[in-house]
N, C-alpha and C positions, 0 to 999 in steps of 0.2 A: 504494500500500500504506500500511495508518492506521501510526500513530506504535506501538502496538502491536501492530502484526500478527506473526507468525511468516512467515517464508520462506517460499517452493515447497518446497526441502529439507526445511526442518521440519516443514512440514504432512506430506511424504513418512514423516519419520523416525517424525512420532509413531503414524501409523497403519500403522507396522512393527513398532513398540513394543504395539503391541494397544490402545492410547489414542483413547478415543471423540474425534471432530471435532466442535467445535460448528459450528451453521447456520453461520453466520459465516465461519467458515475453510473447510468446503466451499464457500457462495458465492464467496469469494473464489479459489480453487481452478479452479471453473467459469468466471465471472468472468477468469481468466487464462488461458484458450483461444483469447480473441477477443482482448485487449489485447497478447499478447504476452508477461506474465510466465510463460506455461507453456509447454515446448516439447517437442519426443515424446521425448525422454528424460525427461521429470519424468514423463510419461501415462502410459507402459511402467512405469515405476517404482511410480510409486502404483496403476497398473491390478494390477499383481504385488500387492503389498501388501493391497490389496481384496482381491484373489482368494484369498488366503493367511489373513488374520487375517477378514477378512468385515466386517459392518457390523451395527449395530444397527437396531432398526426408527426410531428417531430420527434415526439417519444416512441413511437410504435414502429418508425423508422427505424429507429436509434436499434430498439428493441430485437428486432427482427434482422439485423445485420449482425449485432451481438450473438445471437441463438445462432444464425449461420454462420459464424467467426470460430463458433466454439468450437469445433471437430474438422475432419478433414474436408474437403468442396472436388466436386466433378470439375474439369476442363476442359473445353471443346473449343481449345484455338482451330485447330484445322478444317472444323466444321459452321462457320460463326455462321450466320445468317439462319439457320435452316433447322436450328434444336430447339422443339416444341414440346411441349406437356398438354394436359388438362386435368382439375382438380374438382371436384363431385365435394358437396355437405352430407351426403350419402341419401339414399332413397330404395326404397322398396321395391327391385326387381332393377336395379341399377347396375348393367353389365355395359356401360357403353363404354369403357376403356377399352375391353377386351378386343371387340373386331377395331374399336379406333387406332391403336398403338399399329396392327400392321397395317390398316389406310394409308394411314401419312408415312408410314414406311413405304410403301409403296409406290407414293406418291414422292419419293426422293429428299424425303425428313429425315431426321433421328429425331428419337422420341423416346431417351432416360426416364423411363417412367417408374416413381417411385409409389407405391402404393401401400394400402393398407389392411388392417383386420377389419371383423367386423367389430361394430359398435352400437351397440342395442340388440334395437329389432335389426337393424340396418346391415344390409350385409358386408362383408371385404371383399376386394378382389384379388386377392393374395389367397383369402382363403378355397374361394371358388377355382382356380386354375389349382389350387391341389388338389382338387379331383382327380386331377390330369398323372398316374401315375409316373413319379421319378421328374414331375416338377420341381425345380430348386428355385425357392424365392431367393435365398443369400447365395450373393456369387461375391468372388473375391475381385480386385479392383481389375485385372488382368482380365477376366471373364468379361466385366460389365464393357472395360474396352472393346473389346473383342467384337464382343455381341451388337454393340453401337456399330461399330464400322462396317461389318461384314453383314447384318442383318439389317442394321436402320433401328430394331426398337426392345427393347427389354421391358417385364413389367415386373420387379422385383423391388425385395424388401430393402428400406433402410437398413447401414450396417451399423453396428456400434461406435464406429469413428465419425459415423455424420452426422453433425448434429446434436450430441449427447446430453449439450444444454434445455432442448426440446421436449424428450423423454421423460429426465429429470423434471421438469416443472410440469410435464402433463400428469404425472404418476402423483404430486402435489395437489395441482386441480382435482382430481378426482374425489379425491380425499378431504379437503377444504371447501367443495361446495362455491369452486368459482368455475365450473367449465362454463358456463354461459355468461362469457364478457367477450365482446366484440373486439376490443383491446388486443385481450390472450387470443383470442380465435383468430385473429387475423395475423399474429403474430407468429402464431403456430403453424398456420397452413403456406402462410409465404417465407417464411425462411426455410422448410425443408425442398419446397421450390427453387428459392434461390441459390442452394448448392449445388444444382442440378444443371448451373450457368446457361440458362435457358435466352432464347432469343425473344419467343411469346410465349404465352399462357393463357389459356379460357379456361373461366371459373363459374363453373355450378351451381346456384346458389338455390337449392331446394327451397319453398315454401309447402305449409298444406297439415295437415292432423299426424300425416307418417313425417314428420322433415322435424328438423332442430329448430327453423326457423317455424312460425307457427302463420306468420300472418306477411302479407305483401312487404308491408310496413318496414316490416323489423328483416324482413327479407331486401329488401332497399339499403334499409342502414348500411347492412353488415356487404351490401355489395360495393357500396359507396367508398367504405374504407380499405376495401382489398382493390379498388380503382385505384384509388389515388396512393395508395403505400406501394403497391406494385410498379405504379408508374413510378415512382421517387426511385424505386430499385433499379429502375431502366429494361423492366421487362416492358414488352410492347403487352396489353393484356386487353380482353372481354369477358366480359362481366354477364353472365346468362340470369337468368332467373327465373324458374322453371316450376309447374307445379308438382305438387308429390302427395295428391289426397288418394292416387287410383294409383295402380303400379305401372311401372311401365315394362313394356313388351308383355309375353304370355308366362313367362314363370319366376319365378321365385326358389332360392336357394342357392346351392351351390352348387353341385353335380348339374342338377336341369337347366342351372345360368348358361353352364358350357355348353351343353348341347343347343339351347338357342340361339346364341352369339355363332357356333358354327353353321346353324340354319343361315342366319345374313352372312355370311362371308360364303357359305354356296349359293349365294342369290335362290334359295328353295322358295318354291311358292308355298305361300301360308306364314314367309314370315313378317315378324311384327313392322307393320307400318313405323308408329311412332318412334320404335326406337331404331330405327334405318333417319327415319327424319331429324332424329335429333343426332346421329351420328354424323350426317351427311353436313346437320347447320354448323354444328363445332368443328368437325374436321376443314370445313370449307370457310370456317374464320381464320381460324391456323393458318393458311395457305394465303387468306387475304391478309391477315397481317405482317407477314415475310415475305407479303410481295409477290409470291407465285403463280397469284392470277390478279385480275382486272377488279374483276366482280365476286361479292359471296353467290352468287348464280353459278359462276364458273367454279368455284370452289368445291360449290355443294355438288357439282356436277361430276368433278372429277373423282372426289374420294367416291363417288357410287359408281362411277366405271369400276372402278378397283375392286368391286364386288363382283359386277358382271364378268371382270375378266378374269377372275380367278387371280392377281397378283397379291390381292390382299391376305385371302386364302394360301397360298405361296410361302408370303411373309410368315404368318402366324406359324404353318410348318416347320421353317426354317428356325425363331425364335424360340418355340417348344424344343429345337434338336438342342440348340444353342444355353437349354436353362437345364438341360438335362435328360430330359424322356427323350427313349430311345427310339432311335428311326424306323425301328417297327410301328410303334404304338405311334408317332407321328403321322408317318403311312396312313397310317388304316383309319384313324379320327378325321382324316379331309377326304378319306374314298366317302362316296356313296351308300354304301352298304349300312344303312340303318342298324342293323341286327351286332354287326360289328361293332361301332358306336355306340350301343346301347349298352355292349358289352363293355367296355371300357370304362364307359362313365356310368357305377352302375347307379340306378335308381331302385325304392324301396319297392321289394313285388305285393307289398299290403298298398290296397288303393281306396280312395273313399270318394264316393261321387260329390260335389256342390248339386243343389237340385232347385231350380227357380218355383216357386209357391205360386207364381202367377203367370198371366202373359200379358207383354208387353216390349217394351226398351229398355235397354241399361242406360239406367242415371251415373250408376257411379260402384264402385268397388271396391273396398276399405282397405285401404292398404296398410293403414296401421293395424288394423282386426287379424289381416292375414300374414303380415309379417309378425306378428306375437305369436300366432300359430307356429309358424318356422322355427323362430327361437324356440320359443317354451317346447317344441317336441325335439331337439337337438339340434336344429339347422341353426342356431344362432346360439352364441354365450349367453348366462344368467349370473357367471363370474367367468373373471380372465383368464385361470386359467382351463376353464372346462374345455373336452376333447369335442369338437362338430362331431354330428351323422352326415357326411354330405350328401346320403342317400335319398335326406328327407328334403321335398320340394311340393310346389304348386304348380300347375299345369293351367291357366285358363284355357276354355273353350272360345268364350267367347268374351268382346270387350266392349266399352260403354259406345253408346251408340248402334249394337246392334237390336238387332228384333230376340224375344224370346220364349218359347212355348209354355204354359205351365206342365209343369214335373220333367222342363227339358234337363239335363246334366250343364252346367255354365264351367265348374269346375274340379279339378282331378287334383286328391292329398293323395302325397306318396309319403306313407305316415312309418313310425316303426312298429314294432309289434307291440310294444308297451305304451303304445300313444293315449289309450285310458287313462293308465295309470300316471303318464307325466302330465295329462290337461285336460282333465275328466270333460272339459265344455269346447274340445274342439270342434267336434263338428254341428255344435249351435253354431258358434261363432265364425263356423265356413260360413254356412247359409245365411247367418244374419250378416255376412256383408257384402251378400248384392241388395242391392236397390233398383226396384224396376218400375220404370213410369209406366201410365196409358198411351204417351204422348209420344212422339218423336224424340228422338236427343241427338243434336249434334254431336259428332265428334269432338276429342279430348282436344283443346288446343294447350298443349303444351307449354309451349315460351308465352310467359307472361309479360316481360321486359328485355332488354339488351343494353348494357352499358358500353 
């Protein structure tokens, strides 16, 4: 500590006092997570404090450079222009990193994509490509090279050198009852970004009863702040904000994410509209904001060739061989052969039908209803370290806006065989959440804003 510095306490007191931190004393702040001068009573303390008086857009700067200072950082001198990500608040049936990472690879990106578990009801995508036997999220720095160069896109875990100030203070939030500050959350999500020496970034910003954000509102704020601290970072960035009351695409879980995410990268008929359209608008901002195309028209146009021509499909191949599963089980997950597929990613053989009580339209489909299902029967954590079923999944039939017969089947639990016994009221809670009108329903419109 300099001859000048102020205390841990101090630093504590003054941003209890409502007194802005210079760079300085937050670096040293973060800086004292790994040395030793900070201990989880100073964390709790100043975590309290953040959460309470809040931070200015200069402090969350400050903050978020610090947190990515702390550990090792990606560097992509010989690639500058053309290294993209995208970052999800997480959502219910939220696979669109999966076929996105090889689009934009295919589209002649890299795409260091660093991802994550699940959290809630909400699923991971870390944890859904474990499905995928002999998946390796942790690669070593050699691997992640590798894999960048040769393939274009990786979707693997943070390692323990990146970032460690991050983990450290979110493993504190947890525990102290500040994970919902816009402060910390934006803090959190753009500095594991910014080690990733990204050129752009689109960012996800769920709203809706299944999302963290709950209301447009608070879904604006928290977009507002990841604009403008992104842009201080000198990422070029977009800002989505999307809703998340109905799920998006037709299933849910882990195992069954994979199999649908490979239905859109084989261009299958039957697969999910929305989540091609919201793959198509993200990957096609990427692309306009590095300049690759003219128009998000032309953007959106291109990453969906990449479906039709099979290179995306390719990609993904190639990055599965590159994370570890073997060129067998590669092979055979992009042939054709359902039955093959099925085999690999297996799913639970106990099935329970959803069954509509009326006829009508779908209004709408609970996504929080049905991702509590997934968790609470093992598709999702109830603690951290519980082991997934990635076996257990939901299957829709059918989605808001279509027509529906009464006693039609709408949708399909692939449940385990003690699913009584883990959630005695799962299958009310399938059927109490469809909602079906008399009347017509339009279609989901998705994107509720754009920053």
């Amino acid at each position: 500590m300099g001859e000048n510095s102020l205390s841990i306490p101090d630093l504590i007191a003054k941003k209890r006092d409502d007194i802005e931190l210079s760079p300085d004393e937050i670096k040293q702040f973060i800086q004292g997570l790994s040395n030793g001068d900070v201990q989880d009573c100073h964390v709790g303390a100043m975590l309290m404090a953040i959460y309470i008086r809040g931070m200015t857009e200069k402090e969350i700067c400050s903050m978020t450079m610090s947190m990515r200072d702390s550990g090792e950082r990606l560097n992509w001198p010989q690639f500058r222009g053309s290294v993209v990500d995208k970052h999800s608040t997480g959502g219910i049936g939220d696979k669109i990193s999966i076929p996105l990472a090889p689009a934009l690879a295919a589209c002649g990106l890299k795409v260091p994509m660093m991802s994550g578990r699940g959290l809630g009801i909400t699923g991971g995508t870390l944890d859904k490509l474990e499905s995928i036997p002999g998946y390796q999220v942790q690669l070593t720095d050699e691997q992640i090279t590798d894999l960048i160069t040769n393939v274009g896109c990786g979707i693997i875990s943070q390692s323990p050198k990146l970032n460690p100030a991050d983990r450290y203070l979110y493993k504190i939030r947890d525990v102290t009852a500040t994970v919902p500050n816009n402060a910390l959350i934006v803090s959190s999500i753009l500095s594991k970004k910014a080690i990733e020496d990204l050129d752009a970034l689109v960012l996800d910003i769920k709203y809706g009863s299944a999302a963290f954000m709950k209301t447009t509102e608070a879904a604006e704020v928290l977009a507002e702040w990841l604009f403008k601290v992104s842009t201080m970072l000198g990422m070029k960035t977009c800002c989505y904000i999307t809703e998340m009351n109905n799920p998006i695409g037709y299933c849910m879980g882990n195992a069954i994410e994979i199999q649908e995410s490979l239905d859109l990268l084989k261009y299958k008929l039957g697969r999910s509209s929305d989540l091609e359209e919201l793959i198509c608008e993200q990957g096609g901002r990427l692309l306009l904001l590095i300049n690759k195309v003219e128009t998000i028209e032309q953007g959106r146009e291109m990453i969906r060739n990449t479906f039709k021509n099979g290179s995306a499909l390719q990609k993904f191949h190639d990055m599965l061989i590159g994370q570890g599963v073997s060129v067998d089980i590669a092979k055979q997950l992009i042939s054709n052969d359902e039955t093959i597929v099925g085999s690999i990613l297996k799913l639970s053989d106990i099935c329970h039908q959803g069954i509509s009580l009326q006829a009508g339209y779908i209004e709408s489909i609970d996504a929080f209803k049905l991702g509590t299902i997934v968790q609470r029967l093992g598709g999702g954590r109830l603690k951290p370290m519980d082991t997934l079923d990635l076996s257990v999944g939901i299957r829709l039939l059918k989605h808001v806006g279509d027509s529906i017969e009464q006693n039609e089947p709408w949708a399909i639990l692939y449940a385990p065989a003690d699913a009584s016994k883990r959630y005695p009221k799962f299958l009310d809670d399938l059927n109490a959440s469809l909602l079906v009108s008399s009347s017509p329903v339009k279609p989901l419109q998705r994107v509720y804003k754009i920053y």
